[in-house]
C-alpha positions in Angstrom: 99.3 89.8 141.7 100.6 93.5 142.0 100.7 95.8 138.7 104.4 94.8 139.0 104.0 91.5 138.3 101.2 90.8 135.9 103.0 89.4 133.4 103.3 92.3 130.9 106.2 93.7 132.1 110.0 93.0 131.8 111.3 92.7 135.4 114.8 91.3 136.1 116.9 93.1 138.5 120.3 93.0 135.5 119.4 93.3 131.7 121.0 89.9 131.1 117.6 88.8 132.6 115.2 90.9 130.0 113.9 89.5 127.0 116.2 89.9 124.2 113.7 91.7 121.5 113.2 94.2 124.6 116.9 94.9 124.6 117.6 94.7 121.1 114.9 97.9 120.7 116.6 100.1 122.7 119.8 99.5 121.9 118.1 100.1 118.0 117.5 103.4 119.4 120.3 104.3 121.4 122.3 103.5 118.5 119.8 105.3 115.6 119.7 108.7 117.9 123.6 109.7 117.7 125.0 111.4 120.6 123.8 113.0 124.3 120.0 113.5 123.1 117.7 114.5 125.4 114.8 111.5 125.6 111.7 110.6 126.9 110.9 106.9 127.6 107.5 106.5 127.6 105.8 103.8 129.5 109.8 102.6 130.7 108.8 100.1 133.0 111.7 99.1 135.5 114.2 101.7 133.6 116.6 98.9 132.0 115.7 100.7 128.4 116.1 104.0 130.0 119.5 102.8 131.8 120.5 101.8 128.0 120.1 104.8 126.4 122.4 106.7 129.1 124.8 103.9 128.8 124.8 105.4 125.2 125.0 108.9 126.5 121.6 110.5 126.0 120.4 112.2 129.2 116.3 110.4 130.0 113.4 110.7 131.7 111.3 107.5 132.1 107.5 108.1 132.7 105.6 105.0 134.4 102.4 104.6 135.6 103.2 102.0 138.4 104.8 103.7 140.9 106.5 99.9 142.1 108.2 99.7 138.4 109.7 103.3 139.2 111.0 102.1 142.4 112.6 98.6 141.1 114.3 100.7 138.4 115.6 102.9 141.2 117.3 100.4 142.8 118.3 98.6 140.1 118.8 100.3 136.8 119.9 103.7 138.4 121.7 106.0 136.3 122.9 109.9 136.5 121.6 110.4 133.2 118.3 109.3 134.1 115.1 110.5 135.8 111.9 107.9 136.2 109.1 109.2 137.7 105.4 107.9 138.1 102.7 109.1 136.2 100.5 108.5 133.3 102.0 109.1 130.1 99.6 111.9 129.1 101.7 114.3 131.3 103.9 114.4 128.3 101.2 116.8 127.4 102.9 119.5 130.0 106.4 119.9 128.2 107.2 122.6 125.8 107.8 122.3 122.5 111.1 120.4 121.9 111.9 120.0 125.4 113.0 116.0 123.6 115.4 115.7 121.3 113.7 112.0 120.7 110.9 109.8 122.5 110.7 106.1 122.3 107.8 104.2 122.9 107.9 100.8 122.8 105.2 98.1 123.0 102.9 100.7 125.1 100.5 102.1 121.8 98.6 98.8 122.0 97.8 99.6 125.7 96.0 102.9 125.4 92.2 102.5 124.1 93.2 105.4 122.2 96.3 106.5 121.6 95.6 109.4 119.4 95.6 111.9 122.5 99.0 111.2 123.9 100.9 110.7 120.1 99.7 114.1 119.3 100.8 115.6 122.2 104.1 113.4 122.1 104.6 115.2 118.5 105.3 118.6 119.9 107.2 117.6 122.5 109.5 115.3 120.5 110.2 115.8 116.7 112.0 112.4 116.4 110.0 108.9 117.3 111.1 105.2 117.6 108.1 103.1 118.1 106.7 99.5 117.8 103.4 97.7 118.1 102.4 94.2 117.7 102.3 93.3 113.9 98.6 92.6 113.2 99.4 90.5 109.9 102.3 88.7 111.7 100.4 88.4 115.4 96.4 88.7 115.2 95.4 90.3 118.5 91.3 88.4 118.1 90.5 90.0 121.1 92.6 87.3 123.2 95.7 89.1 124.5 95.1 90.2 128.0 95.9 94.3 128.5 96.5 94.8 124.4 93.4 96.9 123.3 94.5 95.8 119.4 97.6 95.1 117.4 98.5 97.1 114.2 98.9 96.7 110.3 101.4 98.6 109.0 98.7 100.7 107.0 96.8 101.2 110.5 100.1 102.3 112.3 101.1 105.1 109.3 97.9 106.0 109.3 97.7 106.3 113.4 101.0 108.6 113.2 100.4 110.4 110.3 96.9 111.1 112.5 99.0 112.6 115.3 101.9 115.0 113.1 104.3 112.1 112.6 105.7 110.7 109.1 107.6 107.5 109.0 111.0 107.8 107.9 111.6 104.5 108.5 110.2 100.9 108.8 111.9 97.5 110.3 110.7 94.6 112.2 111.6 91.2 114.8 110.6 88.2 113.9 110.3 86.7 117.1 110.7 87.2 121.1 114.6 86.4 120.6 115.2 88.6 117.4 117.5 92.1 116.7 115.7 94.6 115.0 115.9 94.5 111.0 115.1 96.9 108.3 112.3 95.9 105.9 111.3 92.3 108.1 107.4 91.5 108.3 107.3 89.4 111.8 106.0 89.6 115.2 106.6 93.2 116.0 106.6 96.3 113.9 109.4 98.8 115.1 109.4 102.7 113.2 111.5 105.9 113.1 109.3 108.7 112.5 109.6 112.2 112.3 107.3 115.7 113.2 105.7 116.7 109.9 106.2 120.8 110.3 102.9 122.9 109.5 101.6 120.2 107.9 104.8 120.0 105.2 106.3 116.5 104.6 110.0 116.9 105.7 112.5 117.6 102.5 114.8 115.1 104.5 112.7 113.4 107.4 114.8 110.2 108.1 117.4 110.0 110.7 120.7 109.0 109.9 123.1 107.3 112.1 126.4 109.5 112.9 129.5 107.6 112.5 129.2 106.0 115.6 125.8 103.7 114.5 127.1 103.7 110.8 128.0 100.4 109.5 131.4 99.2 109.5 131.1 97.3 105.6 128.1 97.5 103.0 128.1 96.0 100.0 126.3 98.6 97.0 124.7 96.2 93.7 124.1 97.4 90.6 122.9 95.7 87.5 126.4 95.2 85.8 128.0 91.8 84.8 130.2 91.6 87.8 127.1 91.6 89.8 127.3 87.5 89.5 130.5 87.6 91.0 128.2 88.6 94.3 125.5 85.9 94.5 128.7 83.1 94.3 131.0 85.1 96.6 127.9 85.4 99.8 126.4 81.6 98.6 129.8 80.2 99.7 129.7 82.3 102.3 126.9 81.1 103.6 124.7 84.4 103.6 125.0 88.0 103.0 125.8 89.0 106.6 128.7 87.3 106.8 130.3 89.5 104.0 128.7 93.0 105.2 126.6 94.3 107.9 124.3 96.0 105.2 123.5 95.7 101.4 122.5 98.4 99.1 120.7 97.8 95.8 120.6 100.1 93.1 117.2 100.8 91.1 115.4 97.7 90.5 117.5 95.6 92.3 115.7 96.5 95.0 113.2 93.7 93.9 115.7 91.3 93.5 118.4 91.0 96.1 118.2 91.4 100.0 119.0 94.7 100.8 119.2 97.3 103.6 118.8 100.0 101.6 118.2 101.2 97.9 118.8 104.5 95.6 116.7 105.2 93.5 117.3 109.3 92.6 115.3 109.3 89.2 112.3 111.2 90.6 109.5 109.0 90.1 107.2 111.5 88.7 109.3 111.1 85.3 109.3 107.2 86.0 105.6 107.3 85.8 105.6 109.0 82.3 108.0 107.2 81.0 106.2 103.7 81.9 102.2 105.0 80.8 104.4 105.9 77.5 105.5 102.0 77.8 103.3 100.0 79.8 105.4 97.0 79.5 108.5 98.3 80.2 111.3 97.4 82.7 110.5 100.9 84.3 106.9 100.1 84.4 107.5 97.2 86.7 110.0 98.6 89.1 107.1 101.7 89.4 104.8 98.8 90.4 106.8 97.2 93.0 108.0 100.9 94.7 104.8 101.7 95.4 104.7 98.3 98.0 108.1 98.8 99.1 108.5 99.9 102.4 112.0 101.5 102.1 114.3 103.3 103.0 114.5 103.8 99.3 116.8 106.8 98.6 115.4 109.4 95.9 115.7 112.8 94.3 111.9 114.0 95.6 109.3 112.2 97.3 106.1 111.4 95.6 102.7 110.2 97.3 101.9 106.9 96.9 105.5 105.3 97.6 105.6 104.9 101.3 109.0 103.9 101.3 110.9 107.0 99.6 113.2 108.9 101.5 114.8 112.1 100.4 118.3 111.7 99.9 120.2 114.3 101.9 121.9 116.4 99.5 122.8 119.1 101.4 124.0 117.2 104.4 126.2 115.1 102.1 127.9 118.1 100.3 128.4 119.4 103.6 130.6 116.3 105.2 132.3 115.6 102.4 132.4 118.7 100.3 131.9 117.8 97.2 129.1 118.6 95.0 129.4 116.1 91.9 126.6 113.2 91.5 125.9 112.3 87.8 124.6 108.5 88.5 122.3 106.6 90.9 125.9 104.7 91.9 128.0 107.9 92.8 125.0 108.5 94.9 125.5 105.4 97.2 128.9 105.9 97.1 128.6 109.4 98.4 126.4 108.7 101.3 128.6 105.6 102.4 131.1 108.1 102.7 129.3 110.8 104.4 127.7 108.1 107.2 131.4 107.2 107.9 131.9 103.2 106.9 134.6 101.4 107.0 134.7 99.8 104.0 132.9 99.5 100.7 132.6 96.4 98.4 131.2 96.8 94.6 128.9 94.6 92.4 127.5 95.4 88.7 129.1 98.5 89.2 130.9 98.5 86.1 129.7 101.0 83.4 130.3 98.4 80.8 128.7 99.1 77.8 130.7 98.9 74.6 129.9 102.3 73.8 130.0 103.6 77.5 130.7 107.2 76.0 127.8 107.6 73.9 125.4 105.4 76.0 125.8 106.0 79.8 127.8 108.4 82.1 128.8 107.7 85.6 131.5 105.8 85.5 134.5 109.1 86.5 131.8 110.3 88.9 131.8 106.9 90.8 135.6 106.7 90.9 135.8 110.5 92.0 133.9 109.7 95.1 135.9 106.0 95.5 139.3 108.2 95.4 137.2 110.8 98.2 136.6 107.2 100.3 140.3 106.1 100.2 141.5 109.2 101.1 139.2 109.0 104.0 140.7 105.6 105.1 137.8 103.8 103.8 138.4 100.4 101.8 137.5 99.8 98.9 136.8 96.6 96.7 135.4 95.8 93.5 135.3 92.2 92.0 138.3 90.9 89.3 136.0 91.1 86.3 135.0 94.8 86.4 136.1 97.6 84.3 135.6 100.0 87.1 138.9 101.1 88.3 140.7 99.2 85.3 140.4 96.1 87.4 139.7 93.5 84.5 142.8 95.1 82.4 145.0 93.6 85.3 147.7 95.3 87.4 149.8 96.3 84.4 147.2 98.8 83.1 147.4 100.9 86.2 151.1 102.5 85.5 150.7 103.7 82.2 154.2 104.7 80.4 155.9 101.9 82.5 156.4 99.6 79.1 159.6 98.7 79.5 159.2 97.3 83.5 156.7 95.4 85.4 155.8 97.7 88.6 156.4 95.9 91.9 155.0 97.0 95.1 155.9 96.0 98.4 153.9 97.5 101.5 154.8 96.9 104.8 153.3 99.0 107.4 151.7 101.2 105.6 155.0 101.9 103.6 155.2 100.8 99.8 158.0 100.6 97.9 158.4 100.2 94.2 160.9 98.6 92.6 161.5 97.7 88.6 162.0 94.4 87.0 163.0 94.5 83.1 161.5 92.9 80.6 161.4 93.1 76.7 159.7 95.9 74.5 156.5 95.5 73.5 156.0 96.0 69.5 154.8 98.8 67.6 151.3 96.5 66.7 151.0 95.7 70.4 151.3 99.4 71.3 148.8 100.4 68.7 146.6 97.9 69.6 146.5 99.2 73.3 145.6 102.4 72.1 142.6 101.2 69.7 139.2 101.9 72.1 137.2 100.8 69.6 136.6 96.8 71.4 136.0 96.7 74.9 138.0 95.5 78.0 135.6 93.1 79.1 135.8 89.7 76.7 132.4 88.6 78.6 130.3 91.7 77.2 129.6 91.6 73.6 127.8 94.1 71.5 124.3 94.3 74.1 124.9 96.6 76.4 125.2 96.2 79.8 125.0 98.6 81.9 125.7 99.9 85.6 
């Protein structure tokens, strides 16, 4: 049996013929990196994963130690954007600092006896990592897989890259040898973003973000509001949650609650501790609890140890692309950063401010309309459920022309073109008027004096 073909190794002469879960990891990173990055693919095998990434337009080079892999992937994965040479992966040691943009190293950690050596020099080579291992917890190595040295715990994988300069900035997973890569899944294989820690400093915004390009096209963003019921009945008839969005984002502690891709959390959870040794019992107590397992990405103000999953939200990146500089809730937040990675469309749950004394008891609501208006005016759509108060929605379509008493507003829009046009209709009385203009009881029949808030 040559090196070639031992049984390790991915070899098909088209990438219809390679494993999915191999696939589905570089296209992961192709898509995760942005645009025309300089990579090194360590460990590339034939080349197909090299031959994806320039297909995505990053220029590669593909180190191999079996000279027979190199030549297959000459013949059959060539690509202008792509270099594969022979050699053990150590000789990453001989670049500069930064001559990558990015490395990926996928399913090759297990391999090395000790890995340590070739991570560390990987780290100044290449501030940005996408890497996977077999998922010890998932897929017990005990000592019987043939070339694997040991598989990896996610404690014994952050603690392997933290070892060699790396932090995590991200954590997903596959399930199985026919599975896309997914944030926040514990299954057969472990897949990371990392990124160089500088002089020993934790990054003040480590994770990478996907340009517009590997953005998703709708997300769905929860919050704990009353409307937020109008979700669970909308994606159960739908049959799942993918089938309404390509991600979910959860605000605070429904993080612990609902599937999600992502969750904001921007109190800074050195104040959350205070506040839940002052109260032990407390709501915030629990959601401290649970943050501290959570792998993430969970968006905050400032990273704290002990919460492996916090990200740093990235302020200045996001009053940069959209410029605007106005976040007074958790909510305007998520809105903000769906708007600075580019989606296509946003949906709204629970996002309703609607407490009957929203004035006195809870701001937010004009700052996450600001940033709606800021994502229409960017083409983005926008929805929000029939029983929310945010955007006036629950007063019906009336409420949005004020001054129009004496008409019902009719719109029209075809192609992009709306007209308006009047249709009469009788004075409302003086009592009805006043009784508009009374604030005192609140829009939303279904919310009595307990609040409920955002």
């Amino acid at each position: 049996m040559t090196d070639l073909a031992n049984g390790e190794r991915q070899v098909a002469p088209s990438i219809e013929g390679i494993r999915r879960d191999h696939v589905a990891r570089y296209e992961f990173a192709a898509n995760l990196l942005g645009e025309q990055k300089r990579v090194v693919d360590l460990a590339c095998g034939i080349g197909y994963g090299s031959a994806l990434l320039a297909d995505a337009g990053h220029t590669v080079i593909g180190i191999d130690r079996c000279q027979g892999a190199v030549d297959y992937g000459k013949t059959h994965f060539h690509r202008y954007r792509v270099v594969l040479c022979a050699g053990d992966i150590m000789e990453v040691a001989g670049y500069e600092r930064d001559a990558f943009d990015a490395a990926v190293c996928f399913e090759t950690i297990e391999h090395l006896e000790d890995p340590l050596p070739m991570l560390k020099a990987l780290s100044v080579a290449a501030p940005v990592l996408v890497a996977s291992v077999p998922n010890e917890a998932v897929f017990p190595h005990g000592g019987r897989i043939k070339f694997h040295h040991r598989h990896y715990t996610r404690d014994e994988f952050k603690g392997l890259l933290e070892s060699a300069g790396y932090e995590i900035t991200g954590w997903y997973g596959q399930i199985g040898p026919q599975s896309e890569v997914e944030p926040d899944v514990e299954g057969r294989t472990i897949v990371v973003t990392a990124a160089r820690v500088a002089d020993g400093v934790r990054p003040a915004s480590a994770e990478m973000q996907p340009d517009k390009k590997g953005a998703p096209r709708r997300v769905v963003i929860l919050g704990l509001g009353p409307s937020l019921e109008m979700y669970s009945d909308h994606v159960k008839r739908l049959g799942g949650r993918k089938a309404f969005a390509d991600e979910v984002w959860a605000i605070n502690a429904l993080g612990d609650l609902y599937q999600c891709d992502r969750i904001f959390h921007m109190d800074d959870l050195r104040i959350q501790e205070a506040r839940a040794k002052a109260v032990p019992g407390s709501n915030i107590a629990c959601m401290v609890e649970w943050l501290k397992r959570h792998p993430g990405p969970v968006y905050t103000s400032q990273i704290v140890d002990g919460y492996p999953g916090l990200v740093a939200f990235p302020l200045e990146e996001v009053i940069n692309s959209t410029g605007q500089a106005y976040f007074n809730s958790t909510a305007a937040y998520a809105v903000a950063y769906a708007v600075h990675i580019g989606v296509e469309e946003i949906n709204l749950f629970g996002i309703d401010f609607s407490y009957p004394n929203a004035h006195q008891a809870e701001k937010g609501r004009a700052c996450v309309e600001f940033w709606l208006g800021m994502a229409s005016a960017r083409g983005i759509r926008v929805g929000v459920p029939e029983n929310t108060s945010l955007l006036d929605t629950i007063e019906g379509h009336d409420a949005h022309f004020y001054g129009y008493d004496a008409v019902k507003v009719k719109l029209d829009t075809v192609e992009d073109v709306t007209k308006v046009t009047f249709e009469p209709r009788e004075l409302p009385s003086a009592a009805a008027i006043e009784a508009r203009y009374d604030h005192t009881k609140h829009p939303n029949p279904h919310v009595s004096g307990q609040a409920k808030g955002a």
